[in-house]
C-alpha positions, 0 to 999 in steps of 0.5 A: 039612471044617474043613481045607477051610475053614481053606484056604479062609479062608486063601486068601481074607482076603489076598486081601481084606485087601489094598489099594493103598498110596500112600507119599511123602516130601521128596526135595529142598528142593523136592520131594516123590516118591511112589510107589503099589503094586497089591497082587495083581489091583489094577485101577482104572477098572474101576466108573468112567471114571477113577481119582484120587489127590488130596492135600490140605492143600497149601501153595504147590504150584507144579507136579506131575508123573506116574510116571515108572518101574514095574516092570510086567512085561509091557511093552505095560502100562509106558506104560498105567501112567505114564499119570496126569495131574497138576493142581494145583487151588485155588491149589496146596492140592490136587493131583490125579492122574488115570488115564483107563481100566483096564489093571494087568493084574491080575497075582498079584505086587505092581506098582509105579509110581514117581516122582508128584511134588509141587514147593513151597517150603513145609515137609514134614509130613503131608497126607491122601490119598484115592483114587477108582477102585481095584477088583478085576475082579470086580464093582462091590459090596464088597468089591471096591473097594480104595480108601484114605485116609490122610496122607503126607508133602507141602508143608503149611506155609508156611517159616519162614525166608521173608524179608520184602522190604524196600521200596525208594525210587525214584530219584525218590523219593530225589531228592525226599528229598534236595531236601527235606532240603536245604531244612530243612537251609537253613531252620534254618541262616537262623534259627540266623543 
């Protein structure tokens, strides 16, 4: 009987314990890459119409893009998994992927989707991430949902060695200074006399 149930919880706590994970860092001077793995029988979209990966704590994000490779081992699924499109909202402090629909497979290995990326010209630290639609195929009540939160690397903090642009005067301008300058240099030259 005990052996029965030591199996039993042996078999059910990874399967509980598991989650998503979501991971990143600067990969360029402008350029972070983040990259998500479907633990085993990970789904999404499957309590709700979409699924969302949203960043934030950003500085000057200026674009973000999809996944671009998985190793997703049945190939009808390989363009169902780099469907995520990517927003930058409120003034590039956040950005947002979303997938429309389910479709992992729920497959028993780890699935992973590569390449989300995130260009600013801000410096690297830690920026919290949330996600919204994960779930195992098995009904909507917990433990099912396999949502997370956490922090990964992104652009979060404006560079330091950003320079401050130095006014220049118009060719008017200067002519106008030259003129000016002229006529003092006249008018102490006739008082000295």
């Amino acid at each position: 009987m005990y052996r029965v149930l030591i199996a039993l919880v042996g078999t059910v706590c990874p399967i509980i314990a598991a989650a998503v994970q979501f991971s990143g860092s600067q990969t360029g001077p402008t350029t972070w890459t983040y990259n998500l793995t479907y633990d085993p029988l990970d789904n999404y979209s499957i309590c709700q119409a979409d699924t969302t990966i949203t960043v934030s704590g950003l500085t000057g994000v200026t674009t973000a893009g999809g996944p671009t490779s998985t190793d997703m081992p049945a190939p009808a699924l390989v363009a169902v998994q780099l469907a995520w499109t990517p927003q930058v909202l409120n003034g590039g402090s956040t950005v947002v992927w979303t997938h429309v629909g389910p479709g992992t497979g729920n497959f028993s290995i780890p699935i992973h989707v590569n390449g989300f990326t995130i260009s600013s010209n801000a410096k690297s630290g830690s920026a919290p991430f949330v996600t919204s639609g994960f779930a195992l195929d098995a009904g909507c009540a917990p433990p099912t949902p396999r949502d997370i939160s956490g922090v990964v690397a992104g652009p979060v903090a404006a560079p330091t060695s950003q320079l401050t642009p130095i006014p220049t005067l118009s060719l008017l301008s200067l002519v106008v200074l030259a003129i000016a300058l002229a006529m003092t240099a006249a008018f102490f030259m006739r008082r000295k006399s």
